[in-house]
N, C-alpha and C positions, 0 to 999 in steps of 0.2 A: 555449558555442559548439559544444563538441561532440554535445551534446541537440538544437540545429537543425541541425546538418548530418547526424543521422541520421532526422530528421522528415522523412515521406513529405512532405507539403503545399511544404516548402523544395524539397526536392529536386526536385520536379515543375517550381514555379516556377522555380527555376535552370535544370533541361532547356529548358521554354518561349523563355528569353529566348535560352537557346544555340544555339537553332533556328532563331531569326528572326534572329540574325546571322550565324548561317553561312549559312543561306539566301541571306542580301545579297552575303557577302562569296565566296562559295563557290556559284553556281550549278549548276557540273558536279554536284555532291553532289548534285542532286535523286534520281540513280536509285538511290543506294545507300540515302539516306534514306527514301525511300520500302519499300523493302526491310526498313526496321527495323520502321519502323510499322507494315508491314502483318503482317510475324512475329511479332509482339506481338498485336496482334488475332488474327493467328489462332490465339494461344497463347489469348487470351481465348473466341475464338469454339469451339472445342475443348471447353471447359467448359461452355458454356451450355446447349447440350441435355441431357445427362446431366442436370447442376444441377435444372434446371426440372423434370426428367422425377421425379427420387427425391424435391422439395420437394416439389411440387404432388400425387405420387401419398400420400406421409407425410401432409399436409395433410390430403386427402380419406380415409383411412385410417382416422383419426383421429376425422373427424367421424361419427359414430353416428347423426347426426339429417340424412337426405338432405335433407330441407327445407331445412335451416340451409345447406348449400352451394346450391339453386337461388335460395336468398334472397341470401346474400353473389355469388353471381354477377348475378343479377338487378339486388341494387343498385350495383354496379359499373358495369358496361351504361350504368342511366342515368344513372349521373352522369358516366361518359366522355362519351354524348352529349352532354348539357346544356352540360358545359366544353367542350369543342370547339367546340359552336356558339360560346359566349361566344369563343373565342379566333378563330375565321373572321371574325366581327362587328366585333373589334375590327381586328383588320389591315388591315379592309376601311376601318374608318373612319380609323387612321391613315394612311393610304390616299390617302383623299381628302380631309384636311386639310395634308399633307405635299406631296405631290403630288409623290413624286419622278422624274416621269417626264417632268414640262413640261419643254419646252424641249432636249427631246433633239433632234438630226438623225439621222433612221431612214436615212438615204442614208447616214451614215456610221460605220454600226453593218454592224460583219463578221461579214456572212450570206451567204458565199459560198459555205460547204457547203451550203448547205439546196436540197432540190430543184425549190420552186416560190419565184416572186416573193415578194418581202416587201411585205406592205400598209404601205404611207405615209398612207392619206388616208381617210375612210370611203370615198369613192366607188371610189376602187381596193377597197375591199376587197369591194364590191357588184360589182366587175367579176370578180373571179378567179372562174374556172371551178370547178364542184364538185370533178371532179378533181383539180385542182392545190391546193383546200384539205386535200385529206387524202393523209396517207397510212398505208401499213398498218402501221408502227408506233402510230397514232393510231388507229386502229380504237374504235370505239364497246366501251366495258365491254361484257363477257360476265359476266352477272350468273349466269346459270344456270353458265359454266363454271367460275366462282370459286365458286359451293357445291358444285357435285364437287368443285374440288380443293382443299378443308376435309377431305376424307377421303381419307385417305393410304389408294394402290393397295398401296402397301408400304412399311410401316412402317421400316426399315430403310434405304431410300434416302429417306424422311424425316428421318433422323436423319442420315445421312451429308450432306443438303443446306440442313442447317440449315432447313429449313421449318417458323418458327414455330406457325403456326396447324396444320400437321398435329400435330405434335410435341404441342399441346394439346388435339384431336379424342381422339388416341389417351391420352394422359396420363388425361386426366377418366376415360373407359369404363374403364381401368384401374384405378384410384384406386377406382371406384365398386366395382368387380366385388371389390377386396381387399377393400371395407370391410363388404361383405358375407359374406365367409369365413370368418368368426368364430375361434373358436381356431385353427383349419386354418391361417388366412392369416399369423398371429400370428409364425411363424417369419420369414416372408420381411416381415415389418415389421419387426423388430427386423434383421436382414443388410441391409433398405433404409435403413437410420438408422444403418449402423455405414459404408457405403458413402459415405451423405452426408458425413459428416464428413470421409471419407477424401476427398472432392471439393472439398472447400471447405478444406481443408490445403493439395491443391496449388493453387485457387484463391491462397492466400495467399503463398506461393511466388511465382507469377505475377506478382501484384502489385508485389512486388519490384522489377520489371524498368517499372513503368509509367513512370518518366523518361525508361529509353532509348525507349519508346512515343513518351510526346510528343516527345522531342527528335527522334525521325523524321519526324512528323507536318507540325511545323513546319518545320521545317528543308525538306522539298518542297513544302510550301504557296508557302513567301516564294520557292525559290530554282527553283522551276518556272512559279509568275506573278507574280513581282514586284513590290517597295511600289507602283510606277505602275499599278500595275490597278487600286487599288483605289481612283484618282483618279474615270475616266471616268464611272461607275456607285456614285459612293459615300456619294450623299445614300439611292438604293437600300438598299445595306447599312445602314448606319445606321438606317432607319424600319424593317427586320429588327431589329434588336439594341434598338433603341427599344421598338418595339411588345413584344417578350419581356421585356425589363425589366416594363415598367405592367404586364402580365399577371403577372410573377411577384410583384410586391411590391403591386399594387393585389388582381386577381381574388383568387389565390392566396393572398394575404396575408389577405381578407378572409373566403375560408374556412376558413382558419386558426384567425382570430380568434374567429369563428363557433362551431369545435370547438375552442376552447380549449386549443391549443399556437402555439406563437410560431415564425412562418415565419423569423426570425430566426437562434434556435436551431436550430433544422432546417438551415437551411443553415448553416451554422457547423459542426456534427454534420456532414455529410459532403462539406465544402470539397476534401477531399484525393480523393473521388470528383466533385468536380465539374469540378476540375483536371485530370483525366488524360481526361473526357469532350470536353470543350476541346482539352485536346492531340492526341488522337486524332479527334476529331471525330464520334466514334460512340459513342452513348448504350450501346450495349449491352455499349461495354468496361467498364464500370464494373455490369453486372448483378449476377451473383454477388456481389460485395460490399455493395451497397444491401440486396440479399433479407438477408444475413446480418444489416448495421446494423440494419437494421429490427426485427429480431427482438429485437436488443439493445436497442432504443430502445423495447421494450412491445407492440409489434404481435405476434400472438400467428402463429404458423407457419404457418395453417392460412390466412387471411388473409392475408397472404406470397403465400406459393405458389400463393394463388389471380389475386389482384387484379393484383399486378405481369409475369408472363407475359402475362396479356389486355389490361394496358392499353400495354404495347409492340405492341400491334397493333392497340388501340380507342383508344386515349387518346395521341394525337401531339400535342399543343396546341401545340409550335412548328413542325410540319410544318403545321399549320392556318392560324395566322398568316402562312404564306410564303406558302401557296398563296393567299388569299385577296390580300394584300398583291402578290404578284405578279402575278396578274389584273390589279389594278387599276392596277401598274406597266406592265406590257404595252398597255393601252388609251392611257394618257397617251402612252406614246412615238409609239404608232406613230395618236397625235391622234382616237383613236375616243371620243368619247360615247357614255357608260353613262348612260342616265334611272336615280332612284331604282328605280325599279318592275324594270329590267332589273340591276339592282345585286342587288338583293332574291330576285328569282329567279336568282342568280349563285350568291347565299347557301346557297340551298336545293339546288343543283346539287353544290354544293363540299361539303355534309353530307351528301351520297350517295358522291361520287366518290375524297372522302379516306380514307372509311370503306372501299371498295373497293380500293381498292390497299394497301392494309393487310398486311404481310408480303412483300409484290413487292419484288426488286427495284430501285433508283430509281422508289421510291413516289413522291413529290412531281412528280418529272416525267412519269411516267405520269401519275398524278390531275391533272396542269394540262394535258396534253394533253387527256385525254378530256374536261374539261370545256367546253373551248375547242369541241371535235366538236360538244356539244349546243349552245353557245349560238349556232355558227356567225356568229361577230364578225369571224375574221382568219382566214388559214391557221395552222395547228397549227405550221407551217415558223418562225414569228415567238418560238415559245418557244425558240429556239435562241439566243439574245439572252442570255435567263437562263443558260444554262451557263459563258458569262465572270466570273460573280462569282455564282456556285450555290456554288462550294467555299469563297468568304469568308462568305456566312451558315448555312453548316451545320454552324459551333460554337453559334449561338445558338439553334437548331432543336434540336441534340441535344439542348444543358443545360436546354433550356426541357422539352423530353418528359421528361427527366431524373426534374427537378424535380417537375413535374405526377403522374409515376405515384406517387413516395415521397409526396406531399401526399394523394393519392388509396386510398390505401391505409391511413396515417394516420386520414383520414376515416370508411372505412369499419371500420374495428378500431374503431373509437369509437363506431360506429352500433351495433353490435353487441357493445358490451360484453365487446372481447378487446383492451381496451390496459391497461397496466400502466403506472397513472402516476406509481407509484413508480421504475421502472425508465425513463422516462423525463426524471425531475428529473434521476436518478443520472445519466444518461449525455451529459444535456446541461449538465451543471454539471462537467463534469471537462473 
C-alpha cells in the first residue's frame, strides 16, 4: 500500500478525481485552482526552452555527418505531413458519419458576444455582407509574416516568450556552428551536457508537484463550467475523444506495428506522462520528461532533440482532428451543405492553415478561423460556438499530440538505425 501511494501514475489519478469533486462541490475554488495549475505549468514552462535549447544543440553537436541531420530532419517533415493529413481526413470523416451537429437550434446557441449576425441557413449566410463576415482578428494568414517571424529579431526575448519555432531557428544554426568547432568547441560541449543534466534534475523536482498540477486543472475545469456543459454540445465532444482514440490505437497503432514496437507498451511506458497531460491539459507539461523517456526507451539523443521540438509545432495530430471535425461540426449546426468536392478542398485548406498557426498562440482557433476566411461558408463570428466546449476537448488534443510525437520519433530512430532495442525490451518489461 505504501509502494502505490508513493507512485506518481496513483497519485496523479487520485488528484484528478479530487478535482472534479471539488470542482462540483466547491465552485468559488475555481480562481484559486486555476492559480495552481497554472504555477505548475509555468514551473513546467520555465524548463522547456533551456531543455530543448542544451538537447537539441548536444544532439546536433554530436552529429559529425551534417547530411545525417538534414536527412533526420527531412524525414521527420514528411512524415508529420502525411500523419496529419491522415488525422484531418479522418476527423473529417468521423464527421460526417456521426454528425454531431444535426439537429442543433443555431437561435439557441449564445452568440451574443460576437459582432456580426450568426448564419442559420445557407441563404443567410449568401446574404451577410463582406464586412460583417470578417473581422480583424480573422484576417487572412500572412504567410510571408510567419517566415519572418521563424527568425528571432532577438534571441533573448525568444526565449523569455517561449517562441517555439524561434527557439528552434536559433537552436539548429547553433548546434551546427558548435559541431563544426572541432576541439575548440569541445569545452563548451562537455559544460553543455553537465548543464543538461543539471535541467533535467530540476525538471525531476518539478514533477513531483504534477498532482497539485492536475488537481488545479481539474478542479477549474468542472467548477468554472460545470458537469451540465458538457450536456448541450456532448455528442461534439465525444466524436473528439472518439475520433483520437481510432487514431491512436488504429493509425498509430498501425505504425507501430509496421516498425515493430507495440503502441501498447509505449503507452504503458509513459501512462504517468499521459496522466498529468490530461490533468493539465497541455501537452508540453509533460515535454522534458517524454525527451528524457525516450532516450531511456532506445531512441538515441540526437533524434530526441531533434524530431520532438519540431513535431510540437509540425506534428499536432489531435489539434488536426478537432479542426477538421469542427468545420464539419460548424456546417451541421448552423445547416450548411459541404459537397464532397468542397469537403476535399476544405482538406487541402486545413493542411496549410494548421500547419501555419503552428507555435501561435490559440493555434486551433486561429487555423479554424482562417480557414473559414478562404472558404467563405459563414461568418468567422459562428466559431465562437466552439469556445463553450474548446476546454472539454483539449485533454483529447493534447494526449493525442502527445502521443503522435513520442510514436514519431520512435519511428524515426528506427529509420535510422539509433534505437536500442535492447534497452527498449529493458524498459518496457519493468
Amino acid at each position: 500500500m505504501k509502494k502505490l501511494r508513493s507512485n506518481l501514475t496513483f497519485q496523479v489519478i487520485v488528484a484528478i478525481l479530487l478535482g472534479v469533486l471539488v470542482g462540483v462541490l466547491f465552485p468559488g475554488f475555481t480562481s484559486t485552482a486555476k492559480l495552481i495549475s497554472q504555477i505548475f505549468i509555468n514551473m513546467i514552462n520555465m524548463l522547456i526552452a533551456p531543455i530543448i535549447f542544451f538537447t537539441l544543440v548536444l544532439g546536433i553537436a554530436r552529429m559529425s555527418d551534417m547530411k545525417k541531420l538534414g536527412r533526420v530532419g527531412g524525414k521527420a517533415l514528411i512524415y508529420f505531413e502525411i500523419i496529419t493529413t491522415f488525422a484531418l481526413a479522418l476527423g473529417m470523416i468521423v464527421g460526417n458519419i456521426v454528425r454531431p451537429g444535426d439537429g442543433v437550434d443555431a437561435a439557441l446557441i449564445n452568440t451574443t458576444h460576437t459582432a456580426a449576425p450568426v448564419v442559420t441557413t445557407a441563404a443567410s449566410a449568401a446574404a451577410v455582407p463582406a464586412a460583417a463576415a470578417t473581422t480583424p482578428a480573422a484576417a487572412p494568414f500572412d504567410w510571408m509574416g510567419f517566415l519572418a517571424h521563424i527568425v528571432p529579431r532577438n534571441i533573448f526575448d525568444a526565449f523569455a516568450t517561449g517562441d517555439l519555432l524561434q527557439i528552434l531557428f536559433f537552436t539548429v544554426l547553433f548546434g551546427i556552428a558548435l559541431s563544426r568547432s572541432g576541439s575548440y568547441g569541445q569545452p563548451l560541449i562537455d559544460t553543455f551536457e553537465r548543464i543538461s543534466k543539471v535541467l533535467f534534475k530540476m525538471m525531476n523536482y518539478v514533477m513531483k508537484l504534477a498532482p497539485v498540477g492536475a488537481f488545479g486543472g481539474m478542479a477549474f475545469t468542472i467548477g468554472n463550467f460545470g458537469l451540465k456543459m458538457l450536456r448541450p454540445m456532448s455528442l461534439a465532444i465525444i466524436s473528439v475523444y472518439l475520433t483520437c482514440i481510432l487514431f491512436v490505437f488504429i493509425v498509430l497503432g498501425l505504425i507501430a506495428y509496421w516498425n515493430r514496437f507495440s503502441i501498447w507498451k509505449y503507452l504503458k511506458y509513459i501512462r504517468e506522462e499521459i496522466l498529468i497531460v490530461f490533468g493539465t491539459s497541455s501537452s508540453e507539461s509533460a515535454l522534458p520528461s517524454v525527451m528524457q523517456k525516450l532516450e531511456k526507451l532506445g531512441c538515441s539523443r540526437s533524434v530526441v532533440g531533434l524530431v520532438i521540438p519540431t513535431g510540437y509545432s509540425f506534428n499536432l495530430d489531435g489539434t488536426s482532428i478537432y479542426l477538421s471535425l469542427a468545420l464539419v461540426f460548424l456546417t451541421q449546426v448552423f445547416h450548411l451543405h459541404m459537397s464532397l468536392v468542397q469537403q476535399i478542398t476544405a482538406l487541402g485548406i486545413l493542411i496549410i492553415t494548421s500547419k501555419g498557426a503552428a507555435g501561435v498562440t490559440g493555434a486551433g482557433y486561429i487555423a479554424l478561423q482562417s480557414t473559414l476566411v478562404v472558404l467563405k461558408i459563414m461568418p468567422v463570428e459562428n466559431v465562437a460556438i466552439i469556445l463553450g466546449i474548446d476546454r472539454f476537448m483539449s485533454e483529447a488534443r493534447a494526449i493525442t499530440n502527445f502521443i503522435g510525437n513520442g510514436v514519431a520519433t520512435i519511428v524515426i530512430a528506427k529509420s535510422e538505425k539509433e534505437f536500442d532495442q535492447a534497452a527498449y525490451e529493458n524498459a518496457t518489461t519493468n
